[in-house]
C-alpha positions in Angstrom: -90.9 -108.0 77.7 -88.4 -108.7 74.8 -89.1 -108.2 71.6 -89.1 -109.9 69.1 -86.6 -109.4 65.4 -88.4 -111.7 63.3 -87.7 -111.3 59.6 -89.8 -109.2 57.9 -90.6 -108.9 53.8 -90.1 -105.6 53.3 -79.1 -92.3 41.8 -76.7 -91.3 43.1 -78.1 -88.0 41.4 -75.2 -85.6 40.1 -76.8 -82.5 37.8 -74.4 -81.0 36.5 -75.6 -77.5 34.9 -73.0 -75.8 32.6 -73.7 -72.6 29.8 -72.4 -71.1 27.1 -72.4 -68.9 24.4 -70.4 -68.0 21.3 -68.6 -65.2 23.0 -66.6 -66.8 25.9 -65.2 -63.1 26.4 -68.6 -61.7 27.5 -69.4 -65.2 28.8 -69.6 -66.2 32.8 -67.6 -69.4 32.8 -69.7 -72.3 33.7 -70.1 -73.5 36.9 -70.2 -77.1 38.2 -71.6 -78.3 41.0 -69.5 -81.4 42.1 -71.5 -82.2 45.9 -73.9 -85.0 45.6 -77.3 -84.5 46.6 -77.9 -85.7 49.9 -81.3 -86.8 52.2 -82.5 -84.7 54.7 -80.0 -86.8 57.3 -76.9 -86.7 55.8 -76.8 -89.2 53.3 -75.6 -89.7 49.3 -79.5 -89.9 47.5 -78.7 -93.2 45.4 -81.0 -95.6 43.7 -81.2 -99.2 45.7 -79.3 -101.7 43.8 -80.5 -104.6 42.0 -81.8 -107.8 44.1 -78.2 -110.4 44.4 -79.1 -114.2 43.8 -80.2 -115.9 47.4 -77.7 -118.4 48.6 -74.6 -119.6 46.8 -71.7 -118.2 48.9 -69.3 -120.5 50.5 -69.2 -121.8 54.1 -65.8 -121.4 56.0 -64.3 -124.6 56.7 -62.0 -122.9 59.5 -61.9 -120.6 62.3 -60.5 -117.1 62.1 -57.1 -117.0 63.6 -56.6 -116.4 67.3 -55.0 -113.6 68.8 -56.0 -111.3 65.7 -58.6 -108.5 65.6 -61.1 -108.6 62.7 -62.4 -105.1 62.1 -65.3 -105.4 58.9 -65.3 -101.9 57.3 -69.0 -101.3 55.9 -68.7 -98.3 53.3 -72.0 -96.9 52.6 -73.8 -93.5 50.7 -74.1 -92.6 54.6 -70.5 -92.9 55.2 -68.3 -95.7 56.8 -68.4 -97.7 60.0 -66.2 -100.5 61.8 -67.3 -103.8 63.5 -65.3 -105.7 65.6 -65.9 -109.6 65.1 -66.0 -111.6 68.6 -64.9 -114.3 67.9 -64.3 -115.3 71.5 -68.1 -115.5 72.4 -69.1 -116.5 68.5 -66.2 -118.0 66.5 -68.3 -119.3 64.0 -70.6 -116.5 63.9 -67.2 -114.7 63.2 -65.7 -116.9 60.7 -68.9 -117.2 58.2 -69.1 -113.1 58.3 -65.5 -112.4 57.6 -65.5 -115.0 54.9 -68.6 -113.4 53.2 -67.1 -110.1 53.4 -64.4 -111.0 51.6 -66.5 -112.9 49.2 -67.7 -109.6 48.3 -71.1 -110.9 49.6 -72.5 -107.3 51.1 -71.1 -105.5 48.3 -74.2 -103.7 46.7 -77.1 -105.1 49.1 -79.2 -102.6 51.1 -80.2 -102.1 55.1 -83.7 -103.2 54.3 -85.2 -102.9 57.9 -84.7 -99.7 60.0 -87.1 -99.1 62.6 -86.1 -95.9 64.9 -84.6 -95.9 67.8 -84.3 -99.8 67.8 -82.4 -101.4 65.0 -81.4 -101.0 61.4 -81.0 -104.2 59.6 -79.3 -105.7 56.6 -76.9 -108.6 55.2 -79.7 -109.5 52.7 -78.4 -110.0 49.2 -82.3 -110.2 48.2 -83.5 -107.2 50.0 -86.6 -108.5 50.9 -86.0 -109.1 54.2 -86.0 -113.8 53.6 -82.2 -113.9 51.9 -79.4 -115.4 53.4 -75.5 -117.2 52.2 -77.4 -120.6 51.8 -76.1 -122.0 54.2 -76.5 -121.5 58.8 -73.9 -121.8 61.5 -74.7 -121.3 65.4 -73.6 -120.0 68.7 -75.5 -119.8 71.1 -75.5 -116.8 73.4 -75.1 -116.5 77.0 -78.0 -116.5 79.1 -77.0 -113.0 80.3 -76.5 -111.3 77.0 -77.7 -107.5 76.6 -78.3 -106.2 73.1 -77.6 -102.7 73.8 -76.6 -99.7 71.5 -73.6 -100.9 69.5 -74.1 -104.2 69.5 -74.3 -105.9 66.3 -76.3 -109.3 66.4 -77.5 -111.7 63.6 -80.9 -111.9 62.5 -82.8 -115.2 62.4 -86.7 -116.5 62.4 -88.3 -117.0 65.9 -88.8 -120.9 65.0 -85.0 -120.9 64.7 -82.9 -121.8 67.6 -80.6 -119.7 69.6 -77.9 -118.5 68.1 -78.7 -119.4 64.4 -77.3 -117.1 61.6 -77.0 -116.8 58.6 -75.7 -113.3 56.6 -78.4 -110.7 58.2 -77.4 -108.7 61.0 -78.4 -106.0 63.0 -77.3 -102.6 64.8 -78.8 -102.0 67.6 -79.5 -98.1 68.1 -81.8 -98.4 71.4 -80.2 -97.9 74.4 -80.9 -101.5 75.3 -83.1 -103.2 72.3 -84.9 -105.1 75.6 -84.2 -108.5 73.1 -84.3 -112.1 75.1 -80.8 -113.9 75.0 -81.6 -115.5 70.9 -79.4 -113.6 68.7 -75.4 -114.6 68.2 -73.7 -111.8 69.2 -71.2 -110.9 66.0 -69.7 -107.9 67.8 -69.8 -104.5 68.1 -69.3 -101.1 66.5 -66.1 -99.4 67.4 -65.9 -96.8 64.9 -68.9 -94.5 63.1 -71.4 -94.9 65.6 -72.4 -91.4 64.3 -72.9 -93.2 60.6 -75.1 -95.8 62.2 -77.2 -92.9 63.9 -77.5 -91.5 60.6 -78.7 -94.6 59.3 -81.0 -94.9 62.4 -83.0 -91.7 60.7 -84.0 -92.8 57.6 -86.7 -95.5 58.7 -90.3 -95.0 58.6 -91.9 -94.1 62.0 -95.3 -95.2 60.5 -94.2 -98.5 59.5 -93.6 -100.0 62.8 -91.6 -103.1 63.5 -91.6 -103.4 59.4 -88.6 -100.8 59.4 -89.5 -99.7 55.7 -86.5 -97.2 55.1 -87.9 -93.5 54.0 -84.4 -93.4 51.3 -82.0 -96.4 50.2 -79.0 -96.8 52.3 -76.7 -99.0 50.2 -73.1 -100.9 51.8 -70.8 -100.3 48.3 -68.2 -102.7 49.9 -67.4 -104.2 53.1 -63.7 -104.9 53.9 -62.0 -107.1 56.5 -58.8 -105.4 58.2 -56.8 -107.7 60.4 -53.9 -106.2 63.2 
């Protein structure tokens, strides 16, 4: 049976200690500690940024150009990992998140949705889970499409036809996420799995298919490379 990905409402702390005293001669010197503190999985503790404004980015009014590879870099406080647009099975899909990342649209927004060993979610400049570009686009997937670990697939209602998207997506971390064919394929993760595993961690067991993350995980920036 598939299930379903409906959307779901849902410091960086440096101490630095340093003493002193008014004879440096008989005086340690002072120590700094310059590592960040981490979460029990790996990750830079930081706060979750502040909520962006829903809607308001601009739709591409072209496709990407053929015979190039679009590789979206996603920096986070977990470290960095690469998708690789298909543009072949979703050009639009393709176009509208390369333009946003270059918009600067995921820039500061959160993975708001991880539920273990399924998916870890994001793309929403709101963070509660109902945020989107303000605008859709569509391509509808194949019949025989498998959502299995790696992929990365855009979010949508389940009153919204195939293929909708808008600027949430999804990692898939199961094996095979069991999904029915609904979801536009964006592409896949070709570098830093071992980030998105990382990522993968820091959801809630307790909180089922509401993926409320234990600690924020926060993109800084996502860039486009091109070759």
């Amino acid at each position: 049976m598939s299930r379903p990905l409906a959307l779901l409402l849902c410091a960086l702390a440096l101490v630095l200690a340093a003493c002193g005293g008014d004879d440096e001669a008989d005086s340690p010197s002072p120590k700094k500690n310059d590592s960040p503190a981490t979460t029990a999985g790996g990750c830079a503790k930081t706060k979750a940024p502040a909520p962006k404004p829903d809607g308001g980015a601009k739709k591409p009014s072209a496709p990407l150009k053929a015979k190039v590879a679009y590789d979206v870099v996603l920096k986070t406080n977990c470290g960095s990992f690469t998708i690789r647009v298909d543009q072949a099975q979703s050009p639009k899909t393709a176009a509208s998140f390369v333009s946003l990342a270059r918009q600067g649209f995921f820039d500061d927004t959160t993975f708001h949705r991880i539920v273990p060993g399924f998916v870890i979610q994001g793309g929403d400049p709101t963070g509660t889970g109902t945020g989107g570009p303000g605008y859709f686009t569509r391509d509808t997937p194949a019949p025989d499409t498998n959502y299995t670990k790696g992929t990365v697939a855009m979010a949508k209602t389940q009153t919204e036809p195939a293929g909708t998207a808008g600027s949430q997506f999804y990692v898939v971390t199961a094996p095979d996420a069991g999904l029915a064919a609904d979801y536009a394929v964006l592409g896949a993760v070709v570098e830093g799995q071992n980030v998105v595993d990382r990522i993968a961690k820091l959801g809630d067991p307790n909180s089922g298919d509401l993926g409320t993350p234990l600690e924020p995980v926060v993109v800084e920036s996502a860039t486009v490379q091109e070759s």
